[in-house]
Steps between C-alpha positions, in 0.01 A plus 500: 500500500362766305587847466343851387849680484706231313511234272708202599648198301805271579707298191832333498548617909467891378217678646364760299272765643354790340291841652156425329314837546595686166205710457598637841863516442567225751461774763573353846134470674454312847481123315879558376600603828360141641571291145869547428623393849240199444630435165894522600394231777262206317789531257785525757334213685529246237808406483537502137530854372797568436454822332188784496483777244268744582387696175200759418251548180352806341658780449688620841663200735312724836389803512573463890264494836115533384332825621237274676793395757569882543091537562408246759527634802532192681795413316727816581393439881120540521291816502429477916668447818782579690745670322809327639326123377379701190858557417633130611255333289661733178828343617369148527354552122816655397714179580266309373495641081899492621475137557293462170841539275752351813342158400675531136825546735376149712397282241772199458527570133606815297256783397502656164305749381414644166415819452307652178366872476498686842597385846363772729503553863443165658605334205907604589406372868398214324820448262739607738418148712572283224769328377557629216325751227468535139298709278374603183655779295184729543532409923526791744576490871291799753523560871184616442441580912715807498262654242194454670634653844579182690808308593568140334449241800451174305909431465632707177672758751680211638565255235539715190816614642677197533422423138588849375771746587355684828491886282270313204247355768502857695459680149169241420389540821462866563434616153257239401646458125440257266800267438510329183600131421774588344662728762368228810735253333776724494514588854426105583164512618365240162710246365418510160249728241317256280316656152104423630338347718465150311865462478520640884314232634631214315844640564437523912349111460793407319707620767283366817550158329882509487496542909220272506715244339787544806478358783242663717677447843785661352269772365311580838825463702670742235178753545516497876850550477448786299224653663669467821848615348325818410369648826814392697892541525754220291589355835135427587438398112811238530383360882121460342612270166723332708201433752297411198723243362555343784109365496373524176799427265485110386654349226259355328437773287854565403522132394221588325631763307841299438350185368267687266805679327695170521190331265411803319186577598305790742496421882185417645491612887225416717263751583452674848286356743152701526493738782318355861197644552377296814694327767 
């Protein structure tokens, strides 16, 4: 399938896809909106991805939501009507750019994204559902909302905080400051600064294909776990592995992994089975 927004290739069970709209700073226009999700899925749907690393070209990574979202009316709820379905059909848009970056958080295989130049406004919405994040030395992070009078609603106010302490995502979020690279890895929202963006990228693939080279039943029960672990207590974290072991733990893949060490040579684990798509 083709796409206006992104450019997509698979090697060696990494996906690799980059924002393709440089001369418009990969701004965010309606066809991202309906592409990533898209993307996330044919990929997800496979069976044999075991990794995606989203990166960006030109000069900024996003420079956020494109002004033509902000100016069609029909978008933001439609220009006529009722006022109460007005306003419902705002909320039904709303969930859906939200659901946009909750596919990173759905896909059975890890996100990782690489970040070069800025990452503004929807760009941190976009980040904050991934994985992981890395960046380029010259890389800046902006809750950009809060500086053109509006509230975030696309995830950074709730996921930024569970990757950052609580006062640094309140401080981004209400001034609206630029945080560079250096300073996001500090606080823990990027793993690791790389010098450019040519070493950035190769880095990030580097890394997708160690995971991609586990098992990747282990991976997606470890990133369910995870995800799951996060928005609930220990008790509930400990009763869902447990429930998640029960059915999809086999040993196969352990064997696997112990025979391949035994003959001194890398494990090779079958890949997932594609997604259903019709019953």
């Amino acid at each position: 399938m083709g796409y206006s927004c992104f450019e997509v290739e698979v090697a060696d069970k990494v996906a690799h896809v980059r924002l393709s709209r440089p001369d418009e700073l990969n701004t965010m226009n309606r066809a991202f909106w309906v592409e990533l999700p898209a993307v996330v899925a044919e990929l997800d749907g496979r069976g044999d991805v075991r990794a995606m690393v989203l990166s960006s070209t030109g000069r900024h990574f996003t420079a956020g939501m494109d002004l033509s979202v902000f100016t069609a009316g029909d978008a933001l709820g439609g220009d006529g009507g009722e006022v109460g379905r007005v306003r419902a059909r705002l909320r039904q848009t709303a969930l859906m750019l939200q659901d946009s970056f909750t596919a990173f958080e759905k896909a059975r295989f890890p996100v990782l994204v690489a970040v070069q130049g800025g990452c503004i406004g929807g760009g941190v919405d976009l980040v904050c559902a991934a994985d992981m994040r890395y960046a380029t030395d010259d890389a800046f992070f902006v809750v950009q909302e809060i500086n053109i009078g509006m509230t975030a609603d696309v995830g950074t106010l709730q996921r930024l905080p569970r990757l950052v302490p609580e006062g640094i995502a309140r401080e981004l979020a209400y001034t609206g400051r630029r945080m560079p690279a250096r300073r996001a890895a500090e606080v823990g929202l990027v793993n690791e600064v790389f010098a450019d963006h040519e070493t950035l990228v190769a880095g990030v693939l580097d890394i997708a294909a160690e995971i991609a080279a586990k098992s990747p039943l282990a991976i997606w029960g470890t990133k369910q776990t995870m995800n799951f672990s996060r928005d609930h207590t220990i008790a509930d974290g400990l009763e869902y592995i447990a429930t998640w072991q029960t059915g999809m733990f086999q040993p196969g893949d352990m064997m696997e992994a112990f025979a391949a060490k035994a003959e001194g040579r890398d494990p090779e684990f079958p890949d997932l089975l594609p997604s259903p798509d019709d019953f």
